[in-house]
PLY file of the C-alpha trace (Angstrom):
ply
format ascii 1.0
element vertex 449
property float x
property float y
property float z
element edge 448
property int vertex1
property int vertex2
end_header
92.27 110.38 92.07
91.63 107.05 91.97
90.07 105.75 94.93
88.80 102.11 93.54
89.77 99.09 94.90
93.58 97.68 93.59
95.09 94.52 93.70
94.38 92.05 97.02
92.84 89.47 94.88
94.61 86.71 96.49
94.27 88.03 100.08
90.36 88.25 99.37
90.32 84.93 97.84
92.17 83.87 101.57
89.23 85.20 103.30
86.62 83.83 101.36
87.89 80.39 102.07
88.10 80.83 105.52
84.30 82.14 105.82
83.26 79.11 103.39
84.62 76.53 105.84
82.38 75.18 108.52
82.95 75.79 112.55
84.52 78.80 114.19
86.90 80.67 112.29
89.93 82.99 113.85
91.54 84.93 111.41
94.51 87.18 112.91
95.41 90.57 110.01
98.26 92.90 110.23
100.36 95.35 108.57
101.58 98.63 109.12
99.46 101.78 109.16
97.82 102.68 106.40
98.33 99.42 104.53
95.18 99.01 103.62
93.81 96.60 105.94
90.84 98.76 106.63
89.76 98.62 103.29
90.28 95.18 102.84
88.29 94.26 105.77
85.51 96.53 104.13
85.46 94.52 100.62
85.22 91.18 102.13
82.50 91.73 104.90
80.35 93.60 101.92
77.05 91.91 101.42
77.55 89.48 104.28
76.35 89.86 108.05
78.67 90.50 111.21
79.83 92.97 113.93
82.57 95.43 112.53
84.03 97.14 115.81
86.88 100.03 116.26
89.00 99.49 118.69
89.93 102.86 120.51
93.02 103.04 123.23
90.52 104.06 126.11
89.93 102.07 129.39
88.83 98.41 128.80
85.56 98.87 130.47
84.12 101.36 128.14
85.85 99.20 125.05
83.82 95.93 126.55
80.50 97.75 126.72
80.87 99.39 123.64
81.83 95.58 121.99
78.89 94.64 123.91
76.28 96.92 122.70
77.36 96.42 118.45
76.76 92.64 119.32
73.56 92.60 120.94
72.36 95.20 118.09
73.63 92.44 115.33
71.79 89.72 117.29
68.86 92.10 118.03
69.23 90.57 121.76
67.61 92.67 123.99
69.09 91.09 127.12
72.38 91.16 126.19
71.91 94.87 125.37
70.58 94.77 129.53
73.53 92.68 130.99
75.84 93.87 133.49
79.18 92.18 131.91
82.01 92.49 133.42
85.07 90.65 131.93
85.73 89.88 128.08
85.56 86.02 129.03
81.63 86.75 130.03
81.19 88.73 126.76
82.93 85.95 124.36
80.93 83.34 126.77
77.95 84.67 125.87
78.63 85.36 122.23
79.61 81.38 121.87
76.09 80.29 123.55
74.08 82.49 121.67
75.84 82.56 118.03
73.62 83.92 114.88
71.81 81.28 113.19
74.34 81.15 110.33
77.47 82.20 109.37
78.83 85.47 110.99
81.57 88.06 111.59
83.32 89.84 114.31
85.76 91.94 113.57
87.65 93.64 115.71
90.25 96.86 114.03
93.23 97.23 116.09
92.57 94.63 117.79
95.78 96.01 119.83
94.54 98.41 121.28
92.03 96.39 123.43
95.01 93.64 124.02
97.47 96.35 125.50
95.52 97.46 127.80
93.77 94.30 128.77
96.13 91.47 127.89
93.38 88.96 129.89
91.31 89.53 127.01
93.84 86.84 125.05
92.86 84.30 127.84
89.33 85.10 127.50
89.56 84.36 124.08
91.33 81.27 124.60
89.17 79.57 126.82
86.21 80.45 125.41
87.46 79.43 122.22
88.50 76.21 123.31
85.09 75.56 124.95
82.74 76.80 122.46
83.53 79.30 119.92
85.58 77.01 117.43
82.48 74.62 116.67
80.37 78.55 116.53
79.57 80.03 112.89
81.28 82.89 114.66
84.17 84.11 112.15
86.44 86.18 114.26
88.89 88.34 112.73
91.03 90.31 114.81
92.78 92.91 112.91
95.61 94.96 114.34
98.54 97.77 112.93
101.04 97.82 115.80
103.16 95.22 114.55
105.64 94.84 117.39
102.77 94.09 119.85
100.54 92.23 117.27
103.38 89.58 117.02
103.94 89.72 120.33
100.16 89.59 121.80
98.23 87.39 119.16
101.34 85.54 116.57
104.23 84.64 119.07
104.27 80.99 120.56
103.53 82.27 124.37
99.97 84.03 123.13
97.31 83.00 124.95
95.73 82.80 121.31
98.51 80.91 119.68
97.33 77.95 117.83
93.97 78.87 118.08
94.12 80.80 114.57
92.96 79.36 111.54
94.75 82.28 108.89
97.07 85.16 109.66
98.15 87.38 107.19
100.67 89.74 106.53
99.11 92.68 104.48
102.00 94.19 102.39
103.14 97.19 100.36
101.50 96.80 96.43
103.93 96.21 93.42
104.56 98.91 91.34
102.76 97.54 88.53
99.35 98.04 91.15
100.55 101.59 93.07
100.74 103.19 89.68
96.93 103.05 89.15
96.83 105.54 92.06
98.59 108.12 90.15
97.95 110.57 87.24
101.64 111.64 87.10
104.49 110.75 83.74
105.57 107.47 83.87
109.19 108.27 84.93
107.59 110.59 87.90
105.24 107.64 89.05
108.38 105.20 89.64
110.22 107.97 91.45
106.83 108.75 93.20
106.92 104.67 94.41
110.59 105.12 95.10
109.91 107.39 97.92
107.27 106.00 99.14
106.67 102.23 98.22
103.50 101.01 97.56
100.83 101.76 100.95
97.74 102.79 99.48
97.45 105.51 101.97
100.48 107.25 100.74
99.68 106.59 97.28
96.12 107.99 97.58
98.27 111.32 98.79
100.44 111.47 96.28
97.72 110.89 93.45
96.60 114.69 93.91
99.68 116.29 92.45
101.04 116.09 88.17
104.78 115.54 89.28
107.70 114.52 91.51
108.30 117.67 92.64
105.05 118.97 93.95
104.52 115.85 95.86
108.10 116.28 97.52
108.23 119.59 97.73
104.62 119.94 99.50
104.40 116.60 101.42
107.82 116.09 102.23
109.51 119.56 102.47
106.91 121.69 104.36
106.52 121.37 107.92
102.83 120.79 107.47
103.16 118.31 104.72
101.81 115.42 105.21
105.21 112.77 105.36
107.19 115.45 107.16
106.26 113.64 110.53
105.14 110.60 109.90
108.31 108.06 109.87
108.68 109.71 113.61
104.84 108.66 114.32
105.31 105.10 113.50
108.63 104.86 115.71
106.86 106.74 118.23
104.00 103.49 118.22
106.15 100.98 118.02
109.07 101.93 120.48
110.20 103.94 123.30
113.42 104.35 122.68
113.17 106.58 119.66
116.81 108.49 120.08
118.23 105.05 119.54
116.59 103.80 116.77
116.37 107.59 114.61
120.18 107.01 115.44
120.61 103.72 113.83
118.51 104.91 110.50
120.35 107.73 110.23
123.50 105.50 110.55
122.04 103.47 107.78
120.87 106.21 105.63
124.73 107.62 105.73
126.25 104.76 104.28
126.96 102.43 107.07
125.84 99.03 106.76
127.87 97.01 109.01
127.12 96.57 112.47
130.60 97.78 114.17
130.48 100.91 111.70
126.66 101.63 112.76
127.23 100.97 116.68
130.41 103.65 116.81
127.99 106.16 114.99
125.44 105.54 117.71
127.73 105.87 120.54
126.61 101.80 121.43
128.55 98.80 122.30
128.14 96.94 118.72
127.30 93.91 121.65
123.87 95.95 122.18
123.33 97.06 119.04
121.46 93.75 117.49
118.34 93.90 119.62
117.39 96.75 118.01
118.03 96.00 114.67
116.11 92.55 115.02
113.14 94.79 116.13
113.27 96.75 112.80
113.74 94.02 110.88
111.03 92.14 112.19
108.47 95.49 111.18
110.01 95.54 107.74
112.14 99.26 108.28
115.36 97.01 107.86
116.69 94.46 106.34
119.79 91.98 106.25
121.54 91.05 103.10
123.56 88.69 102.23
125.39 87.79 98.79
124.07 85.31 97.17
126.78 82.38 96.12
128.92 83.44 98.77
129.69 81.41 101.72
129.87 83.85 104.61
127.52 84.85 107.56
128.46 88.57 107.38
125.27 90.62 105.77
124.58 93.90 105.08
122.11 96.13 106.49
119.83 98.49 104.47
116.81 100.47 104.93
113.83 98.32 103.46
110.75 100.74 103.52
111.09 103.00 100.92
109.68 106.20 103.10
112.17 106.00 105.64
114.49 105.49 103.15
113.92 108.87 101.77
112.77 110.75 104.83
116.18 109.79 106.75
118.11 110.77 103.15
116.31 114.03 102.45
113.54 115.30 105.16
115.67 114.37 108.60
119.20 116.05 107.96
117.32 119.02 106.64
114.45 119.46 109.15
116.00 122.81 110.01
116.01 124.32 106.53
112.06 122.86 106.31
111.12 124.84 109.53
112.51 128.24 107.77
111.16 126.96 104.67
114.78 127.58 102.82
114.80 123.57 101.59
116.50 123.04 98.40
117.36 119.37 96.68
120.31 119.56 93.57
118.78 117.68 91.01
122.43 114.95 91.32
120.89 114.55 95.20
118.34 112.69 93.56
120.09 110.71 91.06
122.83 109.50 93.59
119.53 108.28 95.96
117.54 106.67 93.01
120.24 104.56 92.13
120.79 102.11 94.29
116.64 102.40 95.01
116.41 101.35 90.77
118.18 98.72 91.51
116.47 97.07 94.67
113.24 97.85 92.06
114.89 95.99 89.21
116.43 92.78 91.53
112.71 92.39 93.51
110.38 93.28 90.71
111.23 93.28 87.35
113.65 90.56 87.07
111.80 87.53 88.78
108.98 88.43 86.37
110.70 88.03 83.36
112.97 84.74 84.93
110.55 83.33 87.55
112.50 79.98 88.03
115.50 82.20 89.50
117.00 82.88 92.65
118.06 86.36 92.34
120.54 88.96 94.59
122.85 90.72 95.03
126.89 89.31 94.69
129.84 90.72 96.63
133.44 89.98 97.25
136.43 91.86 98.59
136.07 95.32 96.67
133.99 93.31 93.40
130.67 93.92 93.16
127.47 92.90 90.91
123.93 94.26 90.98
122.21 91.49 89.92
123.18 87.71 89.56
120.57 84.93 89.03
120.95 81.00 88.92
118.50 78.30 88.15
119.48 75.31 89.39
117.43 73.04 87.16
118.58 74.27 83.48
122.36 74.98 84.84
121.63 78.80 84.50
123.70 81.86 85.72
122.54 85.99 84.97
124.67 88.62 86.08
123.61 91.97 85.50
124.13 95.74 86.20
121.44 98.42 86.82
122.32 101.96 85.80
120.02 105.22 86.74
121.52 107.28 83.95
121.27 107.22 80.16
123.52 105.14 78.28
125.55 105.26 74.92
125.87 102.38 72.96
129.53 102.77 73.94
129.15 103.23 77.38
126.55 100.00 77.52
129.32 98.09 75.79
132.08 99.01 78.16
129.21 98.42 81.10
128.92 94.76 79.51
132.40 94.03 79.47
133.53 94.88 82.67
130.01 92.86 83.96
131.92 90.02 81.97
135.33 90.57 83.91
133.71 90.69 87.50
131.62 87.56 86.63
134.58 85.54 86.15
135.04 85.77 89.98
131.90 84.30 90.98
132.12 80.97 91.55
129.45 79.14 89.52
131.03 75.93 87.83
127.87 74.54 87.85
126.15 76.94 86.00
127.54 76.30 82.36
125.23 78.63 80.46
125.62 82.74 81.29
123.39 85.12 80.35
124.44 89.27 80.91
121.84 91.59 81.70
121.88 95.42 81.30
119.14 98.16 82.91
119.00 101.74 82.75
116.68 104.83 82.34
117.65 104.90 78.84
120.09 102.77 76.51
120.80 104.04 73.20
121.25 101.31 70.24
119.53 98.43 72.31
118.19 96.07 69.88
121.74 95.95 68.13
123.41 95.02 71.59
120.24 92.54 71.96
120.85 91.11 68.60
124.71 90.18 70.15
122.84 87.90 72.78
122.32 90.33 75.77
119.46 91.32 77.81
118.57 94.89 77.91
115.85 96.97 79.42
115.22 100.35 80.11
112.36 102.71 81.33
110.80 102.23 78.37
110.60 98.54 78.35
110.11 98.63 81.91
107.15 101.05 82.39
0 1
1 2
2 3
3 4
4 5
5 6
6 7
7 8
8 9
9 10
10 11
11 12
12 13
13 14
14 15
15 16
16 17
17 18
18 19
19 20
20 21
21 22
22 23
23 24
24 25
25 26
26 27
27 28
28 29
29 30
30 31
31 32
32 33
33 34
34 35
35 36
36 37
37 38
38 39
39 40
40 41
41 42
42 43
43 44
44 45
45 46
46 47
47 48
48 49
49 50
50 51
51 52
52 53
53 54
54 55
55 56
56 57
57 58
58 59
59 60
60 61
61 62
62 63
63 64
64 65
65 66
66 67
67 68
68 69
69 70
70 71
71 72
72 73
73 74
74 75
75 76
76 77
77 78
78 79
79 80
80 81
81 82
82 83
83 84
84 85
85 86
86 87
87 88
88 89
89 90
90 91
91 92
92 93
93 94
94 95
95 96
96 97
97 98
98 99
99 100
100 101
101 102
102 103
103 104
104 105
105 106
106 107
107 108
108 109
109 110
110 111
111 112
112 113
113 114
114 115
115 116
116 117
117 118
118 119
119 120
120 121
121 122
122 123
123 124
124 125
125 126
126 127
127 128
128 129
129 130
130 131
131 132
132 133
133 134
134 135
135 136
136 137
137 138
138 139
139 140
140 141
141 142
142 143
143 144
144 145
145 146
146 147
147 148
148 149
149 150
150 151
151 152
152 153
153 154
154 155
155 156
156 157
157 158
158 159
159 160
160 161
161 162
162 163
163 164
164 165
165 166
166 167
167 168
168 169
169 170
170 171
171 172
172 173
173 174
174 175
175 176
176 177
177 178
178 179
179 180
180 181
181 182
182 183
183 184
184 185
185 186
186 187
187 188
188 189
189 190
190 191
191 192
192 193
193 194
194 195
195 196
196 197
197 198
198 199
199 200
200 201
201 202
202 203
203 204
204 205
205 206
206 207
207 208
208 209
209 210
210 211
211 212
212 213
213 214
214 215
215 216
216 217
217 218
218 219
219 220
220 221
221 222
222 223
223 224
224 225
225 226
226 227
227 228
228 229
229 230
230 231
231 232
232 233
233 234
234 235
235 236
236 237
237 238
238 239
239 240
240 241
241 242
242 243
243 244
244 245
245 246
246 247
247 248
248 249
249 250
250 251
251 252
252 253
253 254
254 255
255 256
256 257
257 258
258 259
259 260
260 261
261 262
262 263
263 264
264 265
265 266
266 267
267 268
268 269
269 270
270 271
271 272
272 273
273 274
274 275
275 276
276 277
277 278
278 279
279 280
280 281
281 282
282 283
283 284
284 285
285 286
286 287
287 288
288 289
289 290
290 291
291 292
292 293
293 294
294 295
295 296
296 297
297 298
298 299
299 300
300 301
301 302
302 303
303 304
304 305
305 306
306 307
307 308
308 309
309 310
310 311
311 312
312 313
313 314
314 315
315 316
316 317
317 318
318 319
319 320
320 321
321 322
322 323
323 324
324 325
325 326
326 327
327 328
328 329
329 330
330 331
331 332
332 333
333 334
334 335
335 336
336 337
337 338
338 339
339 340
340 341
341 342
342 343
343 344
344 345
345 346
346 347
347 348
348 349
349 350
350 351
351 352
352 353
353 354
354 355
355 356
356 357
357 358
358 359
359 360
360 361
361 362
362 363
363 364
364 365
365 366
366 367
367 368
368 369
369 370
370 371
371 372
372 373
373 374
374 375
375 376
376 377
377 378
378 379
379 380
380 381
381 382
382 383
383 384
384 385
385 386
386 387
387 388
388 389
389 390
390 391
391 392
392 393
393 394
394 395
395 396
396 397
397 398
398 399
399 400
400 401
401 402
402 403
403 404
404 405
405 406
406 407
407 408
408 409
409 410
410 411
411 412
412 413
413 414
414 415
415 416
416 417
417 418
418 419
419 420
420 421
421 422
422 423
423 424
424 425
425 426
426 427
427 428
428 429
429 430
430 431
431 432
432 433
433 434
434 435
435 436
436 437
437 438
438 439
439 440
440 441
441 442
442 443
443 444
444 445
445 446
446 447
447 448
């Protein structure tokens, strides 16, 4: 399994310029559980001196002296080992007065933690801040995986801390083209592997122990001691209180209903009361609104966005009870009718701004038309529309494909756009390079992986 360190180039690079720059530094990191934030932390303080301190959710007074002891054992200050400290604006006081003699860390993991149950320690930090610790070579880092109360406690405009930050960053899911280094599995097992679970490290790190699909799923997923069976329900269960409501509203989602009325009468909810929590999931990255692109409307779409809940509310939640008597049993067509539409999110986020960077690229709906993929660049007058098939195509069946794609294009309005282009994906299409030689764009798996 491969355990080395993938991708984050650009995040370290981030980091490395803010501990370069002179004065204080405040550097505020988040991202969901098992993002890899931990590790990233690890690979940028290597080699360089600082406090690295766990945050635990005990009482605030064991937290503070336990803060206080790493410090003075970094400073090697034997008084501040002695002091009787009392309030996080006398331990960041003292920190600011007597800095190291050169550059520095603190870092502080789930950060959180010590915020919710001692919000004063965001004032503390503020003053002291304010009064000393910006012109410090202190670099503070304050790292946190709640996101809810991370946005709330050190990113939103009525922090204490707000303003006071020199960096935050967003750690997010890898790319396929990175998450595939964790596994050892075929090619065409990998992508379903990373269309179940998206690209967390953690996860991937799991899922790198088993040769195929099906073990993964059928161990992690489908046993009640697997390791994903509960763990959708454990980041709700962080994050919010009302968990009924919002396992409601996924499962809503998950069904096929995407519209807020059609989600609210599934619920039982007033569709008046439904947005609050919707905005909440959005804003952690669970859900997400879509809109079509070239269309002038205001009335989106909503879909699940991270890839395990995605699954877990298609295949693990309706089927807990067969799990439990260990009588679980997926028809391989389950599959294909869920991979689908997760190809083609894949295909529209990943593969096609790679090979057509300069494009804005969606989705395009009307009335009952539809159209996986369309693409415009405003400066060369450029439209794509394309179509993303999980299945293995004939020649035939590509050309029919094509020529309907052609029909449905026609009601997209894009007189600006004077040259088209027509764009076909799928597992597999047979007699490619003689459609490609007719002027179309085709890829499959092969091209692909």
């Amino acid at each position: 399994m491969i355990r080395d360190f993938v991708d984050r180039e650009s995040e370290l690079r981030l980091l490395e310029e803010e501990w370069e720059k002179p004065g204080g530094r405040m550097i505020i990191l988040y991202g969901r559980r098992r993002i890899g934030k931990t590790r990233l932390i690890g690979e940028f303080i290597r080699d360089k001196p600082g406090v690295l301190y766990f945050a635990e959710d005990t009482s605030p007074s064991l937290q503070m002296r336990q803060l206080q002891a790493a410090c003075a054992a970094f400073l090697n200050d034997s008084l501040m080992a002695s002091l009787e400290i009392g309030s996080w604006e006398q331990l960041f006081t003292y920190l600011a007065k007597h800095p190291p003699d050169s550059r520095g860390y603190l870092v502080i993991d789930e950060f959180t933690y010590l915020a919710k149950n001692d919000p004063s320690i965001l004032s503390a930090l503020q003053k002291t801040w304010d009064t000393d610790l910006a012109g410090s070579p202190w670099c503070i880092l304050l790292c946190g995986s709640m996101l809810g109360l991370m946005s709330d406690l050190a990113l939103s405009s009525t922090s204490p801390i707000y303003g006071r930050r020199t960096r935050d960053m967003l750690l997010e899911a890898l790319q396929f083209s990175d998450a595939r280094q964790f596994l050892s599995v075929p090619p065409i097992d990998a992508l379903k592997i990373y269309l179940s679970i998206g690209g967390v490290p953690e996860y991937l790190l799991k899922a790198g122990d088993y040769e195929t699909f099906s073990d993964f799923t059928t161990r992690e997923f489908f046993n009640r001691y697997g390791y994903f069976y509960r763990e959708p329900y454990f980041i709700l269960s962080q994050e919010f209180r009302e968990l009924k409501m919002y396992q409601s509203i996924l499962q809503a989602i998950a069904y096929g209903n995407t519209s807020p009325a059609p989600i609210a009468q599934f619920c039982g909810l007033d569709s008046r009361h439904l947005y609050p929590y919707l905005e909440s999931m959005i804003r952690l990255g669970i859900i997400e609104r879509e809109l079509p692109v070239l269309v002038n409307t205001r009335k989106g779409v909503y879909r699940i966005k991270d890839r395990l809940f995605n699954f877990w509310y298609n295949f693990v939640f309706p089927k807990r009870q067969s799990i439990e008597l260990n009588q679980v049993s997926i028809p391989a067509e389950d599959y294909d009718h869920y991979f689908g539409p997760q190809f083609e999110v894949f295909v529209r986020s990943e593969v096609i701004p790679k090979l057509f960077p300069e494009y804005t690229i969606g989705r395009w709906w009307y009335g009952e038309e539809e159209i996986d993929i369309v693409g415009y660049d405003d400066r060369s007058g450029t439209i794509l529309f394309g179509e993303c098939k999980w299945s293995v195509l004939t020649r035939n069946e590509s050309q029919k494909i094509l020529a309907s794609l052609k029909t449905k294009s026609s009601h997209v309005r894009h007189s600006r756009y004077t040259e088209e282009k027509f764009l076909l994906v799928a597992r597999k299409i047979e007699g490619k390079e003689a459609l490609r030689k007719e002027g179309y764009v085709l890829l499959d798996l092969d091209d692909i992986l």
